[in-house]
Structure formats: C-alpha cells, structure tokens
C-alpha positions in Angstrom: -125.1 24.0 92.2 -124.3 25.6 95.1 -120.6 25.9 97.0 -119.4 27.3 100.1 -116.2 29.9 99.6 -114.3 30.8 102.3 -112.2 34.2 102.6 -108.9 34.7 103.7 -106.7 37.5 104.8 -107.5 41.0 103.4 -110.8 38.9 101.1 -112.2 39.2 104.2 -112.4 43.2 104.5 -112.7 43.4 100.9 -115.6 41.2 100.8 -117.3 41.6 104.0 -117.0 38.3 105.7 -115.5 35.5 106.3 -117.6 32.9 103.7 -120.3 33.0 101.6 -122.3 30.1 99.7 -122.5 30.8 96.0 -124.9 29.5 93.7 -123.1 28.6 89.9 -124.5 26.9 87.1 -123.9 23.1 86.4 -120.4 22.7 84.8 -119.0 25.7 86.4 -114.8 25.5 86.8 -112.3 26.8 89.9 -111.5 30.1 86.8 -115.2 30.6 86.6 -115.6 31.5 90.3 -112.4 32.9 90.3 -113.5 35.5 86.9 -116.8 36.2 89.3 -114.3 37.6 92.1 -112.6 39.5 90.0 -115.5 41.7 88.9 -116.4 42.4 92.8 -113.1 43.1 94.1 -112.5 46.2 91.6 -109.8 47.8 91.4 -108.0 45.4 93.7 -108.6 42.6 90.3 -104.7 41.5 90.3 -105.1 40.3 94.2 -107.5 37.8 92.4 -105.4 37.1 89.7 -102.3 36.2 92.3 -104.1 34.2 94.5 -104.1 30.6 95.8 -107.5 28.7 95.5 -108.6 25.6 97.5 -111.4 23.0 96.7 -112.2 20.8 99.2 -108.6 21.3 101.2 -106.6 20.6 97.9 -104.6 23.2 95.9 -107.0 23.5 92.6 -106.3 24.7 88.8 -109.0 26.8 86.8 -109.7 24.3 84.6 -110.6 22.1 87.8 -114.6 21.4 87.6 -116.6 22.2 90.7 -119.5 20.4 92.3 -122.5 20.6 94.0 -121.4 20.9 97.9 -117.8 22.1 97.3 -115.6 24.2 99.9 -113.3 26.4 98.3 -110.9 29.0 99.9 -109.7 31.8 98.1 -106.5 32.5 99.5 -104.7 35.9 98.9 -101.0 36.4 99.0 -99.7 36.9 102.5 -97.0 40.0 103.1 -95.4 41.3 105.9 -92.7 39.8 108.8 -90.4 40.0 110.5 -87.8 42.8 109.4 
C-alpha cells in the first residue's frame, strides 16, 4: 500500500522535505511507520518517540491500521515563544 507523509517543523530539515509517499506492506499500523522514522532520524530517535501523528486530519494511535491512500503528518513538538 502506498501513503503520503507529510513533515512538519524541524522533520522537515531532518528529513529533507516537506512529504514523501511511502510504500508499506498490507496491514501496516500508525507504530509501524512511526518504528520506520525512528531508524532514519538517528540519534534525534526520542523526537519520534514524542511526536504527534495524523492520518487523514485526525489525531491517530499506533495501534491505528493504515490504508491504501492515506495522509499522515508526523508532527514534532513545537518549542520556543515568547519570553
């Protein structure tokens, strides 16, 4: 199956864009994709582990299943304001 993921914040330096499309295998959940980031962000893993992820606009679990066509936004922990 193959899904869209979107970047946000500092994913998008890390990663070296803003989106990608990702091809998983059938029955592949939101901690799946999640386990796959992990292993390319290195040492910067525990931004992974802290993040937000989106399918399809909604807040998603990594137990959630994804599908053939999905968005999903990987959305890193925002720092920073006013002081």
């Amino acid at each position: 199956m193959r899904v869209r993921v979107l970047f946000f914040g500092v994913l998008k330096e890390i990663l070296g864009g803003e989106d990608e499309v990702l091809e998983l295998g059938q029955g592949a959940r939101v901690g799946d994709l999640a386990a796959l980031y992990e292993g390319r962000v290195g040492p910067q893993k525990d931004l992974i582990q802290c993040m937000a992820i989106a399918v399809n606009r909604e807040y998603a679990k990594a137990e959630n299943p994804l599908h053939d066509g999905d968005e999903v936004a990987l959305l890193p922990p925002v720092s920073g304001g006013l002081r």
